[in-house]
C-alpha positions in Angstrom: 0.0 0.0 0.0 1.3 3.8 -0.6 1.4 6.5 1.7 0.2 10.0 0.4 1.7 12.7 2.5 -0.7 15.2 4.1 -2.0 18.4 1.6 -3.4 19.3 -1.0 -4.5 16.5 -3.9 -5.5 17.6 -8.0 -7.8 15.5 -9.8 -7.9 15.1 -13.1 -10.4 13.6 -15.3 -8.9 13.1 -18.7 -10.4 13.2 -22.4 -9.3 13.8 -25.8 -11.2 17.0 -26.1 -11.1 18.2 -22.0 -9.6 18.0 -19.1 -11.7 18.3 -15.9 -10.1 19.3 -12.6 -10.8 19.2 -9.0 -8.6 20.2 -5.8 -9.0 18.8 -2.0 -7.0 18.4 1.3 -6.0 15.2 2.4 -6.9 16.6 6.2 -10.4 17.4 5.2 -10.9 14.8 2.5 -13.7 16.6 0.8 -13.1 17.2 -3.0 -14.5 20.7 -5.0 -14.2 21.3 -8.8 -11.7 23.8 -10.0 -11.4 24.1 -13.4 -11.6 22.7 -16.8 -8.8 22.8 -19.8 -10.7 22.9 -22.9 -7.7 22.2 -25.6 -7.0 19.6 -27.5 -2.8 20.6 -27.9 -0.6 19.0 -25.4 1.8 21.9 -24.9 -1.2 24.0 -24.2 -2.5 21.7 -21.8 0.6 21.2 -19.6 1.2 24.9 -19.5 -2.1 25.3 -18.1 -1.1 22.1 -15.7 2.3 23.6 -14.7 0.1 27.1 -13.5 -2.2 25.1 -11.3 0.4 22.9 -9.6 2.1 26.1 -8.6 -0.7 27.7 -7.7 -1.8 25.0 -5.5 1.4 23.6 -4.4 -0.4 19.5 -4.5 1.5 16.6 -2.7 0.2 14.2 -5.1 -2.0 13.8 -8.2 -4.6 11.6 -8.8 -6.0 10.5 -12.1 -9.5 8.8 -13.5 -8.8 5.3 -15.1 -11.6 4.7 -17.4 -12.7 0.9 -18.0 -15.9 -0.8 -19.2 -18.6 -1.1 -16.6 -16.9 -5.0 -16.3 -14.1 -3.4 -14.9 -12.3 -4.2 -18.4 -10.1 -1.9 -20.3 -10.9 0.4 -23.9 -9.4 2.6 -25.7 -9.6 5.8 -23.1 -8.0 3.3 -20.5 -4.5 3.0 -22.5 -4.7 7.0 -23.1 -5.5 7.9 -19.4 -2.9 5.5 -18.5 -0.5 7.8 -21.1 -1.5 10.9 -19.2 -0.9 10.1 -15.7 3.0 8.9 -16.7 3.4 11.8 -18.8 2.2 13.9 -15.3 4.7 11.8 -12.9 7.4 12.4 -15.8 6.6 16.1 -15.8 6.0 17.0 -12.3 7.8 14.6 -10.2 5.0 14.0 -7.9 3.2 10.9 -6.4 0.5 9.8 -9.1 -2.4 7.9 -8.5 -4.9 6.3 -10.9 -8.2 5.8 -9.6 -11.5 3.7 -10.9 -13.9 6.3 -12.8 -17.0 4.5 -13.5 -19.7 6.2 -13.2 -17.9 9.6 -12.4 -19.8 11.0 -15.4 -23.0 10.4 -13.9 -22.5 10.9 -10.8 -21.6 14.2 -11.7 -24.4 14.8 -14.4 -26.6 14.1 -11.1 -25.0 16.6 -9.0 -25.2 19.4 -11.3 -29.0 18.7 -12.0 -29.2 19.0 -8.0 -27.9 22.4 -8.8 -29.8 23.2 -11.2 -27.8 23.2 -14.1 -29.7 20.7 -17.3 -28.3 19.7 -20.5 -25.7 21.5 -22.8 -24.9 24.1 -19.8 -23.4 20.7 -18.6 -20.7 20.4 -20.8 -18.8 23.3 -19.6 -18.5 21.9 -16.4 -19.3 18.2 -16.2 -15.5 17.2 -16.4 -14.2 19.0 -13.3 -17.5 17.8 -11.3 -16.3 14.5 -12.7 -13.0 14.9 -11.9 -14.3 16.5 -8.0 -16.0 12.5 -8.1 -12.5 10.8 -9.0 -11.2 12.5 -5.7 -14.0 12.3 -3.4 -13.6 8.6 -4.5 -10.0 8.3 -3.7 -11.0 10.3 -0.2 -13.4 7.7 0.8 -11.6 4.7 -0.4 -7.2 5.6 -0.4 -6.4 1.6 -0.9 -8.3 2.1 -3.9 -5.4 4.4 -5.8 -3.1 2.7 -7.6 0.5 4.4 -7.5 2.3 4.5 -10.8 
């Protein structure tokens, strides 16, 4: 089993088209949405990455591993995979990879509680995914898988 140290976590829900992220604290384990990357060019991406992480100073990243509702990997799987070595790579900092089934509804539920329907979704549905990834991770830390 790993051992995160105490502070601040990112979450990131990964797609070809957006990245959704969320922030929390290890000592309150409760996850929020932060942001959303809406680019599809990797420098662009990882400049907007780089900001954040110095901004918020994170102990330890976590990351959505997408697989078939049989727990079975696809194509997203292999890419998510991708991203959370190219983030350890990058930023020299404990990464985590963490079941997201279901994130995507959980958090389509969530923002309906709110209020917000349909296509005023999409702006936000990945970093209320990604707050889902780490609320997850919160509630379950032997579920993270340290790469």
């Amino acid at each position: 089993m790993h051992k995160v140290p105490q502070g601040t976590l990112l979450a990131f829900d990964f797609g070809t088209r957006r990245i959704g992220i969320a922030k929390g604290n290890t000592l309150l384990a409760s996850a929020a949405p932060l942001t959303t990357i809406d680019a599809e060019q990797t420098d662009i991406r990882f400049a907007r990455i780089a900001a954040l992480l110095a901004e918020w100073q994170p102990v330890a990243l976590v990351v959505g591993l997408p697989c078939n509702d049989d727990g079975t990997p696809h194509e997203m799987t292999a890419l998510s995979r991708r991203f959370a070595n190219r983030l350890k790579g990058r930023f020299n900092l404990p990464v985590l990879l963490v079941d997201e089934r279901y994130t995507s509804a959980a958090a389509s539920s969530a923002l309906d509680e709110q209020g917000i329907h349909g296509r005023k979704q999409k702006a936000v549905l990945d970093q209320y995914a990604a707050q889902q990834i780490l609320q997850a991770y919160f509630e379950e830390p032997s579920s993270g898988i340290q790469i």
